[in-house]
BAMAR-546104 format. One record per residue (C-alpha): residue in one letter; x, y, z; residue number from 0. Coordinates in Angstrom, 2 decimals. Layout:
N
<pt 'a'; <X; Y; Z>; NUM>
...
end
This chain:
120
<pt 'x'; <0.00; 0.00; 0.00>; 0>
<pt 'x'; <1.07; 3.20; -1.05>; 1>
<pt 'x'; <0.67; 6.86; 0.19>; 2>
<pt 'x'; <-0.29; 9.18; -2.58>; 3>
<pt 'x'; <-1.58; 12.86; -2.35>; 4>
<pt 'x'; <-4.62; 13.99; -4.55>; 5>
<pt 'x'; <-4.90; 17.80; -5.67>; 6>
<pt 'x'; <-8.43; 19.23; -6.25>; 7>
<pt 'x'; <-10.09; 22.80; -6.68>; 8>
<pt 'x'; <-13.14; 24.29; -7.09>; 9>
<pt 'x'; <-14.67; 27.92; -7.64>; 10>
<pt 'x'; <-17.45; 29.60; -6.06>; 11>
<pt 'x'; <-19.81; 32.61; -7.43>; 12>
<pt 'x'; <-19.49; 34.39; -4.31>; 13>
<pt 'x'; <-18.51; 33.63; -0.49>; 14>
<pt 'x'; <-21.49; 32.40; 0.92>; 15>
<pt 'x'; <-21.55; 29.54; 3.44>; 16>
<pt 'x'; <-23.91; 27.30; 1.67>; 17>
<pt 'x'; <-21.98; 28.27; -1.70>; 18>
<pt 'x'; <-18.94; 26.86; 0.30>; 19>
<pt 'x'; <-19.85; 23.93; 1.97>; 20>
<pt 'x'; <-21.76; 22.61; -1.11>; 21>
<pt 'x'; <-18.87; 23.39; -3.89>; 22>
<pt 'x'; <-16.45; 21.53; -1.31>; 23>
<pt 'x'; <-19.16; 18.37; -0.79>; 24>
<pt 'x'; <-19.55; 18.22; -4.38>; 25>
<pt 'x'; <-15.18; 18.40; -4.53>; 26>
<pt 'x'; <-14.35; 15.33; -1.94>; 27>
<pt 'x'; <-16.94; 13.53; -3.14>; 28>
<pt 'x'; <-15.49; 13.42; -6.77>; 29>
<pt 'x'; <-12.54; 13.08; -5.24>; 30>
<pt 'x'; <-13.65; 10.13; -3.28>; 31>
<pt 'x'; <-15.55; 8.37; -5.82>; 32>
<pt 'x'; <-13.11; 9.05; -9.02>; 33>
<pt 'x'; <-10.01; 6.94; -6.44>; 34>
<pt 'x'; <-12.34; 4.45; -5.21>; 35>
<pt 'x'; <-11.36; 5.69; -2.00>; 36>
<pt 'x'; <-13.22; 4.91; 1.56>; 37>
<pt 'x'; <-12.84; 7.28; 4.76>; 38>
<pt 'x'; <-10.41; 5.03; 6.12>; 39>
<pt 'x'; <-8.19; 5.24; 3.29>; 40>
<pt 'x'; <-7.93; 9.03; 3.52>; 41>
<pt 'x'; <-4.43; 9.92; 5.82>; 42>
<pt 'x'; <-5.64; 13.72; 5.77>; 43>
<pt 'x'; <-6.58; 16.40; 4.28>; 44>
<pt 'x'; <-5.45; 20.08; 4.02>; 45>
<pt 'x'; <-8.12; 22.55; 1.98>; 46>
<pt 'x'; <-6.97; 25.83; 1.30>; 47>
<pt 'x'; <-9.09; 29.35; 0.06>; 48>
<pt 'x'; <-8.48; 32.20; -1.77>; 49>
<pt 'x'; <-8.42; 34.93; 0.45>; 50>
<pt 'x'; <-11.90; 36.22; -0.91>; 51>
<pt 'x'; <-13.30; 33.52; 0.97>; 52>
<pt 'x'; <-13.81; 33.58; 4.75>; 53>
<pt 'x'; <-17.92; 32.33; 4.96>; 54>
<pt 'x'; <-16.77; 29.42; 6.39>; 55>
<pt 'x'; <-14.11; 26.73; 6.98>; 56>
<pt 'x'; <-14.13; 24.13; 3.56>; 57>
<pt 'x'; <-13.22; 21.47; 6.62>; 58>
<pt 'x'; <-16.87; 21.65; 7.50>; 59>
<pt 'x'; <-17.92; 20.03; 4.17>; 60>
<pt 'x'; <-15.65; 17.20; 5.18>; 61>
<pt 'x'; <-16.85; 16.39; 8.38>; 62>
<pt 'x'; <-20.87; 16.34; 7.30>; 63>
<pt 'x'; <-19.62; 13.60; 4.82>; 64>
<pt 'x'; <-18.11; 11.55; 7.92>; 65>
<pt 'x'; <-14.50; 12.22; 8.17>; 66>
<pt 'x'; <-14.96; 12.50; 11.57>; 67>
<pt 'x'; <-11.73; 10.73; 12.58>; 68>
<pt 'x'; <-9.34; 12.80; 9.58>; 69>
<pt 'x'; <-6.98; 15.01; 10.43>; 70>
<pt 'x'; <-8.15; 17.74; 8.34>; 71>
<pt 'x'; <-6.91; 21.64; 8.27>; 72>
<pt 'x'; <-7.84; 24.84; 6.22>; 73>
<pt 'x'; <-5.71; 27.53; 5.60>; 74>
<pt 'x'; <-5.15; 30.78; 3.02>; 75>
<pt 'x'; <-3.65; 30.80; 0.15>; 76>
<pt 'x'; <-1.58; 33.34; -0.56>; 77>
<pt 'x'; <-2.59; 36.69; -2.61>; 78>
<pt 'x'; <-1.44; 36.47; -5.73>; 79>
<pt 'x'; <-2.49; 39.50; -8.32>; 80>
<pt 'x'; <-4.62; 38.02; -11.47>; 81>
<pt 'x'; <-5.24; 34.41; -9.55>; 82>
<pt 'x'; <-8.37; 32.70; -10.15>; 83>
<pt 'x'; <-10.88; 34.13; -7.27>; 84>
<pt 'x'; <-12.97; 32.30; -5.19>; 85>
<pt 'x'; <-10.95; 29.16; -5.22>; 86>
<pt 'x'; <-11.32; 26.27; -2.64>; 87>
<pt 'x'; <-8.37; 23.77; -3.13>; 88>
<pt 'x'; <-7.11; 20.15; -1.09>; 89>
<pt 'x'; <-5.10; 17.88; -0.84>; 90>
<pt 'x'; <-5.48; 14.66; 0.28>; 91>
<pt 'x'; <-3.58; 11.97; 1.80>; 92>
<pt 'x'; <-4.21; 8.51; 0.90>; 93>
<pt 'x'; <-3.21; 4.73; 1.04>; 94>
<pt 'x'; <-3.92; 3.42; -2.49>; 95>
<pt 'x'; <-2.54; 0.65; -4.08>; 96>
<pt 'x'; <-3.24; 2.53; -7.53>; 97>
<pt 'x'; <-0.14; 3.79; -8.82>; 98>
<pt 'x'; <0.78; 7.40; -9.14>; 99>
<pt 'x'; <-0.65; 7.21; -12.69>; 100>
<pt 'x'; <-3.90; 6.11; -12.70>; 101>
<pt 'x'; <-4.50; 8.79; -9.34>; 102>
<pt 'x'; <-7.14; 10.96; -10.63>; 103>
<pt 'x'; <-6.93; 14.25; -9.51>; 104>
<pt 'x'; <-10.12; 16.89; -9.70>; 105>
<pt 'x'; <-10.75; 20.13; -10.94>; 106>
<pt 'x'; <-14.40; 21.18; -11.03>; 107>
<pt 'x'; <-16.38; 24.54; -12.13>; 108>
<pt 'x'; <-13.92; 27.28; -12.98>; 109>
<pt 'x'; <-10.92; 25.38; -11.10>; 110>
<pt 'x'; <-10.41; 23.38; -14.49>; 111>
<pt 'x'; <-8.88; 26.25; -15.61>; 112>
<pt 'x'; <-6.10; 26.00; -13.29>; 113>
<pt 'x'; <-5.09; 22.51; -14.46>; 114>
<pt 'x'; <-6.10; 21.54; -17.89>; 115>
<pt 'x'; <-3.27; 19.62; -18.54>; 116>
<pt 'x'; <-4.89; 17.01; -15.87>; 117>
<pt 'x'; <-8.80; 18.02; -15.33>; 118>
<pt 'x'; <-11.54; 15.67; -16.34>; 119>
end
């Protein structure tokens, strides 16, 4: 069993709470889902938001979907002029025994336009 780590992002119109919680539900779950991935496969998990976006913690999302017993964190990312707005980004840590090829990363909504080289 390996550890991998699985990048996703998502964008929000606008920072709202519900906007929030349900862009990030709609973000673990794909991520979940697309790795065949179970709770108890999942390490951690670090989200990160644009600064625009303080409604609420993306972490919340998380632990309505059960992963009550994840580490999980949130933080800012940093400022940077001309970046995408409104983005909500993690990374997960996970035992797989898929190799680092066939990890499917996720980049929904306007996110896909930070990664086209690897968005589905």
């Amino acid at each position: 069993m390996a550890v991998r780590a699985i990048r996703g992002a998502t964008q929000v119109d606008a920072d709202d709470r519900d906007q929030i919680l349900a862009a990030t539900t709609e973000l673990v779950t794909e991520v979940m889902t697309r790795n065949a991935l179970t709770t108890d496969d999942v390490i951690s998990v670090i989200f990160t938001a644009t600064p625009d976006l303080a409604a609420e913690f993306p972490a919340l999302a998380a632990r309505k979907l059960g992963f009550h017993e994840v580490p999980l964190l949130c933080a800012s990312e940093i400022g940077v002029p001309h970046a995408l707005p409104r983005v909500i980004r993690l990374m997960a840590h996970v035992e797989t025994d898929r190799p680092r090829s066939e990890v499917q990363h996720v980049y929904l909504r306007g996110a896909i336009a930070l990664r086209l080289d690897i968005a589905q």
